[in-house]
C-alpha positions as CSV (number, residue, x, y, z in Angstrom):
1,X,153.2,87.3,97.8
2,X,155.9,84.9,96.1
3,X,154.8,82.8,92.7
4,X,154.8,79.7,95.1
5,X,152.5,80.8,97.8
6,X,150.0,82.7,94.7
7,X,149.7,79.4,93.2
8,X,148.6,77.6,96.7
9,X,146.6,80.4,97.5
10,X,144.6,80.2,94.2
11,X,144.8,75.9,94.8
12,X,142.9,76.7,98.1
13,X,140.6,79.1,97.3
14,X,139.7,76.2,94.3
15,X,139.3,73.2,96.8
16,X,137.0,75.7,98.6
17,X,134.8,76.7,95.9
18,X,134.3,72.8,94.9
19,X,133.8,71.9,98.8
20,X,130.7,75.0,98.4
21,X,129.3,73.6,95.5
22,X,129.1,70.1,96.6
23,X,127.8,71.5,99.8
24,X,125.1,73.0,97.7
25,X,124.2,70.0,95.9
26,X,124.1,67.7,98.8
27,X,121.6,70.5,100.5
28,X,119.4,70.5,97.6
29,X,119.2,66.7,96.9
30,X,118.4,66.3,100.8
31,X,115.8,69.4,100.4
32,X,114.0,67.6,97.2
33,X,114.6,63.9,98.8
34,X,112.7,64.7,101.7
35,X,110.0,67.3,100.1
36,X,111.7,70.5,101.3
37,X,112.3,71.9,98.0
38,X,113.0,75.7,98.9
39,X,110.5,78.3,97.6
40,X,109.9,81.9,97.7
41,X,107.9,83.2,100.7
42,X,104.7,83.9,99.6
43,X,102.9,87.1,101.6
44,X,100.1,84.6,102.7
45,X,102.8,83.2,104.6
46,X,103.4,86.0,106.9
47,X,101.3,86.7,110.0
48,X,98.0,88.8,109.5
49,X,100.3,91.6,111.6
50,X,103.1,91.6,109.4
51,X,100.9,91.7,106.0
52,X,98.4,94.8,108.1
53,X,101.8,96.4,108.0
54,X,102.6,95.6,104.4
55,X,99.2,96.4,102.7
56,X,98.9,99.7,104.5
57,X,102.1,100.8,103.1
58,X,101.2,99.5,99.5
59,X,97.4,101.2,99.6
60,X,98.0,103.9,101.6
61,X,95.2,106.7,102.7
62,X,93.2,107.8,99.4
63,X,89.5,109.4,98.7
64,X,87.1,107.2,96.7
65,X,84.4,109.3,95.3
66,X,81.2,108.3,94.4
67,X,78.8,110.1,92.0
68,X,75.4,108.8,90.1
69,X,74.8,106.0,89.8
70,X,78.2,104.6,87.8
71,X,79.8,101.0,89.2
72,X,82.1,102.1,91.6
73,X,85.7,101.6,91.6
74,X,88.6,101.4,93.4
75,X,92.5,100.7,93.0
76,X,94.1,97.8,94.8
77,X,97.6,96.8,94.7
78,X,98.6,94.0,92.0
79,X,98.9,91.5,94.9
80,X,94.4,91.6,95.4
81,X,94.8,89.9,91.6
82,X,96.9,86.8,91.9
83,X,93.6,85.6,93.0
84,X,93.6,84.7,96.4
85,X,90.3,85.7,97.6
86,X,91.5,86.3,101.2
87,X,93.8,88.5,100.6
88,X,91.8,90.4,97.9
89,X,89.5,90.6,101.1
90,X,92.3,91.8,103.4
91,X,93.3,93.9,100.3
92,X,89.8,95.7,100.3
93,X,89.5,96.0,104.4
94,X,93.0,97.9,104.6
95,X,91.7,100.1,101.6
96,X,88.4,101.0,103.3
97,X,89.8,101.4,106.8
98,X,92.3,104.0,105.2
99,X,90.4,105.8,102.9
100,X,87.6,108.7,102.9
101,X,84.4,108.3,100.9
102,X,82.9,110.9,99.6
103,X,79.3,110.5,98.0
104,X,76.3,112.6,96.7
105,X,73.2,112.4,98.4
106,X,70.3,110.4,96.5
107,X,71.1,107.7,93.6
108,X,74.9,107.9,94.7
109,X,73.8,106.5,98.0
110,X,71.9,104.0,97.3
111,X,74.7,103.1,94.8
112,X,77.3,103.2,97.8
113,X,75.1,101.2,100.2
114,X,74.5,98.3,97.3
115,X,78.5,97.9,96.8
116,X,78.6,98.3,100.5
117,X,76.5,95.3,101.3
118,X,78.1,93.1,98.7
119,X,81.3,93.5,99.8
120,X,82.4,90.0,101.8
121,X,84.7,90.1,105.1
122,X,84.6,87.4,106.6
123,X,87.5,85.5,107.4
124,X,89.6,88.7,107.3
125,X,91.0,88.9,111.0
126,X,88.8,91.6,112.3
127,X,85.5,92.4,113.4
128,X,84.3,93.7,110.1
129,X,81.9,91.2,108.2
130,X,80.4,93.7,104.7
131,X,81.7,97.2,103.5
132,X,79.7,98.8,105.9
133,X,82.3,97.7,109.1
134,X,85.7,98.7,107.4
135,X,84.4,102.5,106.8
136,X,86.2,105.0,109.0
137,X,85.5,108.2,107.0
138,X,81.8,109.3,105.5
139,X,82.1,112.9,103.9
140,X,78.7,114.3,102.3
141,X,80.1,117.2,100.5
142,X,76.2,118.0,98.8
143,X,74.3,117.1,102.0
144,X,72.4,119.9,102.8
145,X,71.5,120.5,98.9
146,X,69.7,116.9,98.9
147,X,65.8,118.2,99.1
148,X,65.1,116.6,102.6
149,X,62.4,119.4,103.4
150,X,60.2,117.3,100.1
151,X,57.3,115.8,102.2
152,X,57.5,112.9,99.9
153,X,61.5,112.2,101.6
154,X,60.8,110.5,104.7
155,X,64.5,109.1,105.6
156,X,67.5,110.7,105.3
157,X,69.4,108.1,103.5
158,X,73.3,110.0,104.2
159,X,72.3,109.9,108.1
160,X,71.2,106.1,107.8
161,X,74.2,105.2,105.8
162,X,76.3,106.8,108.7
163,X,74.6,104.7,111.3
164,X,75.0,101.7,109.1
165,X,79.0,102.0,109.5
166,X,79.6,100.4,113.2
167,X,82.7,101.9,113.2
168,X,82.5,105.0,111.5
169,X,85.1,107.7,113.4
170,X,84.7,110.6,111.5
171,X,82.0,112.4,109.5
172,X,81.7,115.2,107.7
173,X,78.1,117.4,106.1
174,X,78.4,120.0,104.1
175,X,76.0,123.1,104.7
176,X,75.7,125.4,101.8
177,X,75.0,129.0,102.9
178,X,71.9,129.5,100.4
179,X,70.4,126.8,102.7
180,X,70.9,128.1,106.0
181,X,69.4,131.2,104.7
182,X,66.6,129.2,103.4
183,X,66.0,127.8,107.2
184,X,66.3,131.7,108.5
185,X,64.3,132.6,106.0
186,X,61.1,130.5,107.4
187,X,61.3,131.7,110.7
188,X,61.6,135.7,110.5
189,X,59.2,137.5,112.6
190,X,58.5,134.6,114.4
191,X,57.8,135.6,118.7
192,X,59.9,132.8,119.6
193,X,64.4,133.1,119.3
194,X,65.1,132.8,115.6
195,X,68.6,130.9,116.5
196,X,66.6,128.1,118.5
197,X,64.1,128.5,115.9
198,X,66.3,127.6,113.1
199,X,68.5,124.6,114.7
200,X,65.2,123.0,115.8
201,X,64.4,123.3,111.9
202,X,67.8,122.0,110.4
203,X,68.0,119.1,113.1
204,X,64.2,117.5,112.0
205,X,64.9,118.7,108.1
206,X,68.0,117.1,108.4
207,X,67.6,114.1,110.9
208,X,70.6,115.2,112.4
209,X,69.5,113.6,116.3
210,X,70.4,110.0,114.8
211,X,73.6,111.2,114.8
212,X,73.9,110.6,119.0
213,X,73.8,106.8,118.2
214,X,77.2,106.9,116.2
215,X,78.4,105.0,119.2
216,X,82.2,104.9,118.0
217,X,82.3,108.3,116.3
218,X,85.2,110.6,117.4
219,X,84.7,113.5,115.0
220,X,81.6,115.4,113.6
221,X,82.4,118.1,111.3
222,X,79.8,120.6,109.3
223,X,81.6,122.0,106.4
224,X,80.0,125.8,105.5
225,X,81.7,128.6,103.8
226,X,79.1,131.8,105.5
227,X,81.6,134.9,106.4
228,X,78.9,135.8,109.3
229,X,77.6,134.3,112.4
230,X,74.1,135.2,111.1
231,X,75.1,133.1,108.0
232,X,75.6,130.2,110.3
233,X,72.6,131.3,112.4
234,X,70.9,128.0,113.5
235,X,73.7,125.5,112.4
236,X,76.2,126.9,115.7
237,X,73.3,126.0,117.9
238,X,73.0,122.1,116.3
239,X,76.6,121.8,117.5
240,X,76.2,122.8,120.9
241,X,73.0,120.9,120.9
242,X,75.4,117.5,119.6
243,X,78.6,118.2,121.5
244,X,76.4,118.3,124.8
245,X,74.2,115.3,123.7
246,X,77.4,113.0,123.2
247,X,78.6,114.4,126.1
248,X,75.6,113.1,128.3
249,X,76.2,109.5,126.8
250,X,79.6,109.4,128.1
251,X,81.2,109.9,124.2
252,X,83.9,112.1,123.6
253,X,83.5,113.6,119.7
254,X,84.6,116.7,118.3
255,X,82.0,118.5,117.0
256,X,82.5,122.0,115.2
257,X,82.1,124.0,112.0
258,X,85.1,124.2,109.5
């Protein structure tokens, strides 16, 4: 390019840059004249569908463990502290929804079901109300150690927790071994078949019949580490007695021993 055509180039290119920043100007006093004073798009401006996506990918799937009888406590992205309650609400339903509590049996519970009941929903565009709706997960991994056979424990508080979650999907009870033998244990020598025996034993010790009115449950699973059928003598019958109970109400669950 020739001097004279460099120096009308860069003339151009000058006007054209003024012409953008006047342009700009303009734009902004019009914006501020007529209170349209651009801002940064807060989250709370999105749809509920577009922030569902968002908060799921911030808080992802996690465990939230509860033992004793310590406060419980959970992480939530920075956005559940700028102090808008509504999304700190939204914040804790995608957390709940996602996650996989795992509590001891006795103080712990009654621990999770306090929290539980003071967490507040509403307004949150879903059916879920307290704590209780937004669970998905329930895993006792100390279930069958909790002395249920005491005469003095009427209620199985793990089994009434599970009920209390409407839209509980998956639970999971852990059986030790030293237990099952326990149950075996009562009913040796007995006339009558030691397997039915023992699963008519475990399902009144353990309360395990509420189970059929987990109306939204998909997957029951009994956690026990016995290397033998006889090991698990009693506890293979209580899933064949389930899977064919949820069957007869017309509710498709996955019940089995890990």
């Amino acid at each position: 390019m020739t001097r004279p055509l460099a120096l009308v180039a860069q003339a151009v290119e000058g006007s054209y840059a003024i012409v953008r920043q006047q342009l700009k100007a303009t734009q902004a006093f019009v914006a501020e004249r007529h209170g349209l004073r651009e801002k940064p798009l807060e989250l709370m401006d999105l749809s509920w569908d577009v922030r569902h996506i968002i908060l799921k990918h911030l808080i992802g799937s996690r465990n939230i463990r509860v033992f004793g009888r310590s406060a419980i406590s959970i992480r939530l992205p920075g956005a559940a502290r700028a102090g808008n309650i509504q999304l700190r609400r939204e914040c804790l339903l995608v957390t709940l929804n996602g996650c996989t509590i795992e509590s001891h049996s006795g103080p712990s519970n009654a621990a999770l079901r306090a929290w539980l009941s003071r967490i507040d929903l509403t307004g949150v565009e879903s059916s879920c109300e307290t704590g209780y709706d937004a669970i998905k997960s329930l895993h006792f991994p100390y279930f069958s150690r909790f002395p249920y056979h005491d005469a003095s424990i009427t209620k199985n508080n793990d089994i009434v927790l599970a009920l209390a979650c409407t839209n509980l999907r998956v639970l999971t009870l852990n059986f030790h071994p030293e237990e099952l033998r326990k149950v075996s244990y009562r009913h040796l020598g007995a006339e009558t078949e030691l397997a039915v025996d023992c699963a008519l034993d475990i399902r009144q010790s353990y309360q395990l019949d509420g189970l059929l009115g987990a109306t939204k449950l998909e997957k029951l699973q009994f956690v026990s580490w016995g290397s033998s059928d006889n090991e698990l003598i009693g506890l293979t019958e209580v899933v064949a007695w389930l899977d064919k109970g949820f069957k007869e109400r017309g509710q498709r669950v996955v019940v089995r021993i890990n």
